[in-house]
N, C-alpha and C positions, 0 to 999 in steps of 0.2 A: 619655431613654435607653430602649432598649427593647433583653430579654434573650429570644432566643428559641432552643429546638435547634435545628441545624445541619441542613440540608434540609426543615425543618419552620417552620411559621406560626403551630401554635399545639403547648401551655401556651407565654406570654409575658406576658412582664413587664414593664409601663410603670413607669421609676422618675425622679422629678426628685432632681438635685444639691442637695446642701446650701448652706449659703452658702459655704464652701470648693471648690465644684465635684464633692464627694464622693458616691457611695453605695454600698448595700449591697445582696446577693441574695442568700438564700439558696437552691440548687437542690438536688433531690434527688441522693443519694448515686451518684458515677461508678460505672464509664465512662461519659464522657458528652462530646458538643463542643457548644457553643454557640457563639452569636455575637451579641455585641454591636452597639448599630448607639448613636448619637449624631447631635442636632442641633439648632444652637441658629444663630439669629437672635440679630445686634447691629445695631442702632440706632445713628448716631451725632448726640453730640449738640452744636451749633457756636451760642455766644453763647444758652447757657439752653435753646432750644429743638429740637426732635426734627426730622432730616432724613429723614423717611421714605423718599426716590427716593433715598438713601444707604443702605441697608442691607441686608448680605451675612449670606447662609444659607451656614455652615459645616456640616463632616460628616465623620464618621470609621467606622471599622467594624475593629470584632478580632476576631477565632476563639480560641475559649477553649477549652482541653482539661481537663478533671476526672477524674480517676483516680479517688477514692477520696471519702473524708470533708475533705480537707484544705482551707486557704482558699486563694482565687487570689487574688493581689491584679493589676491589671493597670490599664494606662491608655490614654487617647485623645489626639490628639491630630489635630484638628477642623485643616479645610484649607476653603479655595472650591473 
């Protein structure tokens, strides 16, 4: 995952999922829009072994808005 402001490249934030798919950011205090981006690579795998010439890069992207101090909770949900 990577968190970055909204028109902008950089302060951003590379973050990997927990084993539940989760994680966290804290950002400085709103107003403020950022945007999320997501993407993960799956492998599939047929009788034990890994099909590499099988596997799809998925990808998703949110716009997150922060008013103030509060938390956002938000989610993705990763397409071809």
């Amino acid at each position: 995952m990577e968190v970055h402001p909204l028109g902008k490249k950089s302060p951003h934030w590379e973050l990997f999922s927990d084993h539940r798919g989760e994680f966290a950011q804290r950002v400085p205090p709103g107003p403020a829009d950022y945007v999320v981006d997501g993407t993960v690579e799956i492998v599939p795998i047929e009788n034990g072994s890994q099909k590499t010439h099988k596997k799809k890069k998925l990808k998703a992207e949110a716009k997150v808005h922060i008013e103030r101090e509060e938390r956002q909770d938000i989610s993705l949900h990763l397409t071809e």
